[in-house]
Every structure is written in C-alpha cells, then in structure tokens.
C-alpha positions in Angstrom: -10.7 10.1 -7.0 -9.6 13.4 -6.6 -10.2 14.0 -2.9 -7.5 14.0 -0.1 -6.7 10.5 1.1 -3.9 9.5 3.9 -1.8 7.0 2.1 0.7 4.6 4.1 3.6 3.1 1.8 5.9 0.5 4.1 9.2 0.3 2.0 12.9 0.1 3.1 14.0 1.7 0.3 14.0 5.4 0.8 14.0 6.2 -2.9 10.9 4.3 -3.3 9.2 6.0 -0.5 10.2 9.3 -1.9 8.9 8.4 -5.3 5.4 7.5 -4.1 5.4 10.2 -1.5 5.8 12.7 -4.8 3.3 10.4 -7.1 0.8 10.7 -4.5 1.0 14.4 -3.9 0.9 14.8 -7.8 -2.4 12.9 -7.7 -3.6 15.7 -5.5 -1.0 17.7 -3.5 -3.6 17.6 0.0 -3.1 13.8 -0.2 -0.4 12.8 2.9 1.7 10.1 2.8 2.6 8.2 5.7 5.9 5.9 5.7 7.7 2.8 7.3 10.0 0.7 6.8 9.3 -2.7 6.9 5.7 -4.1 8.6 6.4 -4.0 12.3 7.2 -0.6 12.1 3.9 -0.6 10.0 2.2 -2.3 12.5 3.3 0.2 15.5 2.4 3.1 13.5 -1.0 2.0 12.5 -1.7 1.2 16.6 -0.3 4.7 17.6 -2.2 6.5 14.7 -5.0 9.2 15.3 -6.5 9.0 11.6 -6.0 5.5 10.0 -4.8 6.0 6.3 -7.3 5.3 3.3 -5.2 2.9 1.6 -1.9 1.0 2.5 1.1 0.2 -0.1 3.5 -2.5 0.9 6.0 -4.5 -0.7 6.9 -7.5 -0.4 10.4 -7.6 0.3 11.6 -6.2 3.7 14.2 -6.5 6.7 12.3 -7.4 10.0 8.9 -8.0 9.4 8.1 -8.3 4.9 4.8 -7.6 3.3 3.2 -10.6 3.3 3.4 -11.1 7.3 2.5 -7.7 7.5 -0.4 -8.1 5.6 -1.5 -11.4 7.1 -1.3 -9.5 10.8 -3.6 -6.6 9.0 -5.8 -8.8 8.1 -6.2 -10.7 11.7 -6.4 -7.0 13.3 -9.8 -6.1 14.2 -8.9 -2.5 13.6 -7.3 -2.6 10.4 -8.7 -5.7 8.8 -11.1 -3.2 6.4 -8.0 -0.8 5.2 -7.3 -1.4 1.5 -4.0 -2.9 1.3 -1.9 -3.0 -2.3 0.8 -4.8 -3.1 3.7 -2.4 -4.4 6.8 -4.2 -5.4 9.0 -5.1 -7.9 7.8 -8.3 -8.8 6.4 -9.3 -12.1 5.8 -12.8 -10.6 2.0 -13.4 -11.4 2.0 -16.1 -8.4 2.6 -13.3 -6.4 -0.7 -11.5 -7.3 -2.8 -14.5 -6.7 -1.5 -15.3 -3.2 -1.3 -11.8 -1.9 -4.6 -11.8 -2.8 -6.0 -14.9 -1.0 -4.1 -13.1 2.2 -6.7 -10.3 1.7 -4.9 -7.7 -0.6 -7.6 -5.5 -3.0 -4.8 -4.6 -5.5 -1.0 -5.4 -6.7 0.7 -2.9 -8.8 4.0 -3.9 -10.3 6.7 -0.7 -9.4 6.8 0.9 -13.2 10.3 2.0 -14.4 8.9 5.2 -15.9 8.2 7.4 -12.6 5.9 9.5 -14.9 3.5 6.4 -15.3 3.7 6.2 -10.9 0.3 8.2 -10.2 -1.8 6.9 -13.0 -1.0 3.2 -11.3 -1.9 4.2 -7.7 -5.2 5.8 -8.8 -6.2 2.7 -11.3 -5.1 0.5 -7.9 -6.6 2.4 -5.4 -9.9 2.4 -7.7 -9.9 -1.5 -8.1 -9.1 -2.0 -4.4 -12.4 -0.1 -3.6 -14.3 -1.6 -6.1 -13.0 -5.5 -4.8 -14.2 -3.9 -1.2 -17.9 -3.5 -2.5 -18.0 -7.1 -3.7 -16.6 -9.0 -0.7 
C-alpha cells in the first residue's frame, strides 16, 4: 500500500493531528493529510471537498460534533457512505470496537504510546478496512 492516498484525521488535539500528519507522510511522503477538528467541521469539509480522501480517521472523543455522530451522519450520506472510516482513539474499551463497527466503521486502531509503532498501525488498518469493504 505504497501509493499516494488523501487521508482525513478529525481530532481536537493538535498534537495528535500532527503525529498522524507525520506517520502518514512517513508511510509515503506524497500521501496528504487532511484535518478537522471535531465531525461537523468534518462534515463541512467533506461537502466543500474537490477529491474526497481515501480513508477517514476519527476519534471518538470531541467538542461539538464526536466520532460516533460523525460517523453515523457518514454513513447516512449518499456521498460518503463508501469512504473507509477508522476509529483512532485512545480507548482500549473493546465495546467500543464492536459498536463503532455496527455504525459502519472498517477499522479501530487504539492511539499507540510509541509514535514509532504510528505508521505500521495505519497501514495494517487501512489494509483491513479495505479488505472488510470487499466482503460487505
């Protein structure tokens, strides 16, 4: 999975962004990374956007709009109902995994605490998400 992909990642915390932003352009440095916040500014992005991204990261926990009302409007949006979305939070809690999942996520990646292990993760998710595309 080498090839360029657009990547959205909608977290409030900038560090986070920053840290994906750099994982992903270690994965393969033409990959771009778009960012927001929380979902509604996820949601006015994705309707303004020329080139919808490959894959979308959110986590759960956000001001304004979090990820799982953000991902339960994705998945009601004709338009962006077939973009991979992954779950990227801190949250061990397995529960977690199994209902973001029923909402329609392909993937749920658990932030690591070692950055180094970052890219690896996003490439074994984005893979799964894909493959859990093919078999819907």
């Amino acid at each position: 999975m080498t090839t360029h992909k657009v990547l959205m990642i909608v977290e409030d915390d900038v560090d986070d962004r920053l840290y994906f932003s750099n994982a992903a352009k270690e994965i393969n440095a033409s990959n771009e990374c778009i960012g927001a916040w929380n979902g509604a500014q996820a949601l006015e992005l994705l309707h303004k956007a020329k080139k919808l991204p490959d894959f979308i990261f959110i986590d759960i926990n956000m001001p304004v709009m979090n990820g799982l009302d953000c991902l339960e409007k994705l998945k009601e949006d004709e338009q962006l109902k077939n973009i991979p979305v992954i779950i990227y939070t801190a949250s061990q809690y397995h529960k977690n995994s199994d209902y973001t999942r029923e909402l329609g996520a392909s993937s749920f990646i658990t932030k690591p605490v070692d950055l180094k292990k970052l890219p690896q993760l996003i490439i074994l998710a984005m893979e799964q998400a894909k493959q859990n595309i093919h078999h819907q």
